[in-house]
Short mmCIF file of the C-alpha atoms (twelve columns), coordinates in Angstrom:
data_MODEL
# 
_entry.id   MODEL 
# 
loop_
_atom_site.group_PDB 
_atom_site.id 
_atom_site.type_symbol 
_atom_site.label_atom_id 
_atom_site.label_alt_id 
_atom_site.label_comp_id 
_atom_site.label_asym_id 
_atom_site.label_seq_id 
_atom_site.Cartn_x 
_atom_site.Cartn_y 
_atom_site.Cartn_z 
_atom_site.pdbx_PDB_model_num 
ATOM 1  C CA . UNK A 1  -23.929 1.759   7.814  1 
ATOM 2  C CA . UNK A 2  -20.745 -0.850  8.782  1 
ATOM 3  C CA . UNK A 3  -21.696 -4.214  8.094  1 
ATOM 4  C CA . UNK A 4  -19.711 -6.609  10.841 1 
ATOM 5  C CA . UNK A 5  -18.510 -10.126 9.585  1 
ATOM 6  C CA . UNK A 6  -20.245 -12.603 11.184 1 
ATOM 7  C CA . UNK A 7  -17.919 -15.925 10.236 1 
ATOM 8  C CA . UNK A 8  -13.941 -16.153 9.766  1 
ATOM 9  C CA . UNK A 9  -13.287 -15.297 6.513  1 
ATOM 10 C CA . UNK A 10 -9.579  -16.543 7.279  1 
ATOM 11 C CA . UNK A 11 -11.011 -20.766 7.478  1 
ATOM 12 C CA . UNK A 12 -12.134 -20.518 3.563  1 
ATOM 13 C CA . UNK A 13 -9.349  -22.250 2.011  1 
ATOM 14 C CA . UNK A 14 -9.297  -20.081 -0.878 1 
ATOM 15 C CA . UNK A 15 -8.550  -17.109 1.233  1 
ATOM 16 C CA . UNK A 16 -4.508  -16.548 2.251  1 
ATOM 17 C CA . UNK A 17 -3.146  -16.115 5.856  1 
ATOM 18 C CA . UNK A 18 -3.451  -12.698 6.629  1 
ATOM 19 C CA . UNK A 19 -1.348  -10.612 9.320  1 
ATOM 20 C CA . UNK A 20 -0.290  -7.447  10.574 1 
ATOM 21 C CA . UNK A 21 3.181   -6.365  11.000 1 
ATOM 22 C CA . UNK A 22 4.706   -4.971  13.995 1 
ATOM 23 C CA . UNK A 23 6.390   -1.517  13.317 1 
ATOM 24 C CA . UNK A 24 9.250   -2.941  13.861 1 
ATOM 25 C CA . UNK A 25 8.585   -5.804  11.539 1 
ATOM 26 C CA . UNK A 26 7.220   -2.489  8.877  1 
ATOM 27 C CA . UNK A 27 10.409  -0.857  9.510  1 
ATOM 28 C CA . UNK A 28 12.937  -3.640  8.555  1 
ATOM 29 C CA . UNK A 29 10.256  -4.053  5.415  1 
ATOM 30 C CA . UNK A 30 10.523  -0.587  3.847  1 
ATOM 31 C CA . UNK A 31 14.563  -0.617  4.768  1 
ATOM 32 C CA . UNK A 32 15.410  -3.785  3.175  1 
ATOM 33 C CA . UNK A 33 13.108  -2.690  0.108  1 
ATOM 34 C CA . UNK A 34 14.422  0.580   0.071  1 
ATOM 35 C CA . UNK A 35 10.884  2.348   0.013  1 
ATOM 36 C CA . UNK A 36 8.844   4.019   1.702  1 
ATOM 37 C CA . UNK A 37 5.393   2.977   3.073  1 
ATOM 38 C CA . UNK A 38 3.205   5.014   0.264  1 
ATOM 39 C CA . UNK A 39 4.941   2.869   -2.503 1 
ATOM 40 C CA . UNK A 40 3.553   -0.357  -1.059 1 
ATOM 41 C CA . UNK A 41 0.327   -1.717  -2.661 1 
ATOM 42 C CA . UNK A 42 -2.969  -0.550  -0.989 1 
ATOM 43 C CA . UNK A 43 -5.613  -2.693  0.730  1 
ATOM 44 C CA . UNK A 44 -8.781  -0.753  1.724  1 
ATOM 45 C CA . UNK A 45 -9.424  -0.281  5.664  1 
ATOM 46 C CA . UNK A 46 -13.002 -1.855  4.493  1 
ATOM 47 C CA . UNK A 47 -11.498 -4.871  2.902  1 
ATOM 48 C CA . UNK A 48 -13.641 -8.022  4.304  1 
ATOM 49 C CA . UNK A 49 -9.760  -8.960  5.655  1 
ATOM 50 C CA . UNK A 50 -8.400  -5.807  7.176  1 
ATOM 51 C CA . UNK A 51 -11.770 -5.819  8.816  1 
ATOM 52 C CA . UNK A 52 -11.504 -9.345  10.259 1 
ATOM 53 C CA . UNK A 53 -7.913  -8.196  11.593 1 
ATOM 54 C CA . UNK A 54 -8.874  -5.449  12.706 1 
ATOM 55 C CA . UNK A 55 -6.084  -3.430  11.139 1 
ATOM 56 C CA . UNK A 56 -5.885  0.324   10.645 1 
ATOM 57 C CA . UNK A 57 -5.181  3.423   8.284  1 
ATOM 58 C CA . UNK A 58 -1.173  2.943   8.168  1 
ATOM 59 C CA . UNK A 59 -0.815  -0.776  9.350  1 
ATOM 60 C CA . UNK A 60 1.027   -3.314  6.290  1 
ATOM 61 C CA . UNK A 61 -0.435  -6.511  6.371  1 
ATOM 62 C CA . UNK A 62 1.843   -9.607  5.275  1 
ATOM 63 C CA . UNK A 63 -0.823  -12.269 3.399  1 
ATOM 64 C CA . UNK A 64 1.344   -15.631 2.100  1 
ATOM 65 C CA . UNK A 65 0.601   -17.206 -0.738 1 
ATOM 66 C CA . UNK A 66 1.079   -20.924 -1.348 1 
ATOM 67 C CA . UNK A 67 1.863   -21.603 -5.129 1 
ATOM 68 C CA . UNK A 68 2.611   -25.699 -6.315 1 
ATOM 69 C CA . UNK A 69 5.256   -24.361 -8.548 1 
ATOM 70 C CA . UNK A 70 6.473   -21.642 -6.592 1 
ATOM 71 C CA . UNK A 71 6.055   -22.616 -2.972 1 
ATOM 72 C CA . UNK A 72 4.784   -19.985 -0.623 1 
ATOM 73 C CA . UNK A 73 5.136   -16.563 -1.513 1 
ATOM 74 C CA . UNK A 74 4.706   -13.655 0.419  1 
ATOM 75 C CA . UNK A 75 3.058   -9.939  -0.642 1 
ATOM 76 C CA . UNK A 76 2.650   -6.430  1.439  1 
ATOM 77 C CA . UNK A 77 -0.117  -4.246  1.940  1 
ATOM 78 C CA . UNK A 78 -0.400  -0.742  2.754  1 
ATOM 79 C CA . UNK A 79 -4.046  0.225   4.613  1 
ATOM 80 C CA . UNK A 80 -5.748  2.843   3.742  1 
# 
């Protein structure tokens, strides 16, 4: 049994923006990387943040990081 969220995980300051690219967004990604999608780190379909976006098998989600010494920071996910 799938447990829904009930609250916005995403208004906890401690939790990073979150969002999906578009496949053209995923495209540009890989190409200016020089990758392909499978070397990307993996965030679970399941995660309590993929959930709340509602993001699927495939999709990379962009979450940016704010650092005081290293400003904001951005990392890629791959969903699976």
């Amino acid at each position: 049994m799938t447990k829904k969220v009930t609250f916005n995980i995403f208004e906890n300051e401690l939790v990073p923006k979150h969002e999906i690219l578009s496949e053209e967004e995923k495209r540009k990604l890989l190409e200016r990387l020089n990758i392909t999608e499978k070397q990307l780190p993996k965030i679970l379909e399941k995660d309590p943040a993929a959930r709340a976006l509602g993001a699927k098998k495939g999709d990379v989600i962009k979450i940016t990081r704010r650092s005081p010494t290293a400003g904001e920071y951005h990392y890629y996910r791959l969903v699976i």
